[in-house]
C-alpha positions, -999 to +999 in steps of 0.1 A: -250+912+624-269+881+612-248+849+601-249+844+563-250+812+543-221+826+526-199+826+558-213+791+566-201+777+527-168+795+536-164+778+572-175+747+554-143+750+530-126+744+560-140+708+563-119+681+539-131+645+531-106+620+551-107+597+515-099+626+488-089+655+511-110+681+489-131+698+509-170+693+513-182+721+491-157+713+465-173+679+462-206+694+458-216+673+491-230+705+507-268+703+491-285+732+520-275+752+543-306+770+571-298+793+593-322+799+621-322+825+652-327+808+683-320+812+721-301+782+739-300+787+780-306+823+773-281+830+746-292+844+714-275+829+680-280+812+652-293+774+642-273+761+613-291+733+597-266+712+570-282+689+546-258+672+524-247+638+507-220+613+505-206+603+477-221+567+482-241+556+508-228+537+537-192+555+535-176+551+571-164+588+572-201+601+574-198+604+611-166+620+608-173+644+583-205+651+605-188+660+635-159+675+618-189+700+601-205+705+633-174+714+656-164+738+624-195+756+625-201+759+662-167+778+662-187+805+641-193+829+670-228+834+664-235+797+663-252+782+693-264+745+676-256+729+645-279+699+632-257+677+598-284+661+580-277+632+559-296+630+521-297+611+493-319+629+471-308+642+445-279+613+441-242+632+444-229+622+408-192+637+399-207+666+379-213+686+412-175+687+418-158+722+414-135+729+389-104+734+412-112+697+430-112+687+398-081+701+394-066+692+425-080+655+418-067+648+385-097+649+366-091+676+342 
């Protein structure tokens, strides 16, 4: 059965930001999500390819919300490689938050 982007976005709930501890979808940070087939030493799976946003740019937890969305995914079983890809186009503004992180943050 073929990994879908929904299952991705759902493992991806699992991932919170250190600052706000709302989790990366929530935010609106996650702007794409590719899934790819591919073969690694002989192993068929999947490619996941993130592309998402900070909030602002040169935030210190990028590399820890990176890793912590790349060990996350490769725990997906079909997942062999994971590549987090860092944009700024289209700037994250507070509108893409969720209603329940707005919730959860006060903001309602």
């Amino acid at each position: 059965m073929a990994l879908s982007s929904e299952e991705v976005f759902s493992a991806l709930s699992d991932c919170l930001d250190p600052d706000t501890r709302v989790n990366v979808v929530d935010l609106g940070l996650i702007y794409n999500v590719t899934i790819q087939p591919t073969t690694i030493a002989g192993k068929k799976g999947d490619a996941v390819e993130v592309e998402m946003t900070l909030t602002m740019p040169d935030r210190p937890v990028s590399s820890i919300l990176s890793s912590s969305i790349r060990q996350r995914l490769l725990e997906l079983p079909s997942v062999l490689d994971v590549a987090v890809k860092i944009v700024w186009s289209p700037p994250w503004t507070p509108d893409r938050i969720s209603p329940d992180a707005r919730k959860q943050l006060g903001m309602d």
